[in-house]
N, C-alpha and C positions, 0 to 999 in steps of 0.2 A: 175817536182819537185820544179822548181821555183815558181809557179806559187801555189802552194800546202804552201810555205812556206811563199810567201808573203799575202793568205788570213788568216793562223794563227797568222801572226802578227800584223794586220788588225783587227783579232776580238778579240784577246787579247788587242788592243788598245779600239777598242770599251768597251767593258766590264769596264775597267778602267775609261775611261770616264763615265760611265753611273753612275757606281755606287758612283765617286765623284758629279756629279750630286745631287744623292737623300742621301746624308749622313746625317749623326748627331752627332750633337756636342757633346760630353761627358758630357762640363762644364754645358749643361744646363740640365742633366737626377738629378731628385730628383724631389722633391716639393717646391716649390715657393709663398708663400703667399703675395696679396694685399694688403697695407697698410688702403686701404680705406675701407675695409671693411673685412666679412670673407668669398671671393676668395678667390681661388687659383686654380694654376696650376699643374698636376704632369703630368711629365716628364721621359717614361721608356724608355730604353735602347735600347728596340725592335723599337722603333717608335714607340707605343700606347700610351696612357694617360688618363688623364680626366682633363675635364674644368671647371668652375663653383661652386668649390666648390664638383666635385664628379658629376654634376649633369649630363654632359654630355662626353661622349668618343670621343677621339680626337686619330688622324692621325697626325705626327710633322716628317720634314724635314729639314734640312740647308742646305744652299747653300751660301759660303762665309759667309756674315754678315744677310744672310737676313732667316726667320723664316717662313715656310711655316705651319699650322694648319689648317686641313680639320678636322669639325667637323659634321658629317655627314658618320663616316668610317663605318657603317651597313647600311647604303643605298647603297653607292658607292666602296666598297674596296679602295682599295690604284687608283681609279682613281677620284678624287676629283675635278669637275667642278668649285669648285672656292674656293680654298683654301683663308684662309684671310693669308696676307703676312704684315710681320712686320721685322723691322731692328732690331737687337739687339745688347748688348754688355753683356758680364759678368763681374763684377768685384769684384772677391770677393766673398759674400754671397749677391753680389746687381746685380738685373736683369733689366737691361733697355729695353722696348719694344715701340717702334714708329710704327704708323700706317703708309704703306704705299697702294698710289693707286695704283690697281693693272694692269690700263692697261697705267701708264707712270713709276712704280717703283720710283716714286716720296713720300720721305717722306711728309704724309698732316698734323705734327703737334701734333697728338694724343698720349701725352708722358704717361706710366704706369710703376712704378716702383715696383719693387716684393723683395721680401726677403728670403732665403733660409732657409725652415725648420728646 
């Protein structure tokens, strides 16, 4: 019985873990328009979306501060070989997006600022 009770709380811990892993942040579901032009981003609540302006269907994750965007999700489903990964912040109706590299998680400088529809 022991041993029955400590794999239930073992995979109630996994589960927990996993799905703080692949969450999503609230503050960023809606639409997001670029200042430079007419991008934008929208943002559903499922994790789906679109990029570009509509032009392309997106896959979106958080994890802490950082933005995971698989665009590519009818090729791959939710397994995304190379998400592009970006730091973010909200503030407000103001969305900051930094490019980071993906195999040192180092921000490389690429600042985008968005604004809430």
């Amino acid at each position: 019985m022991k041993r029955f009770l400590a794999f239930v709380v073992l995979a109630v811990a996994l589960v927990v873990v996993l799905a703080a892993c692949n969450s999503r942040d609230s503050d960023l579901v809606g639409t997001w328009d670029w200042q430079a032009n007419d991008s934008f981003y929208t943002f559903n609540s499922d994790g789906s979306g679109t990029a570009l302006g509509g032009m392309f269907s997106i896959n979106w994750s958080t994890s802490g501060n950082v933005l995971s965007i698989c665009d590519t999700p009818a090729a791959c489903g939710n397994r995304c070989p190379a998400p592009a990964e970006w730091t973010y912040s909200v503030n407000g109706n103001r969305l900051t997006l930094t490019a980071r590299n993906l195999q040192t998680g180092v921000a490389i400088g690429d600042t985008f600022q968005y604004t809430r529809r």
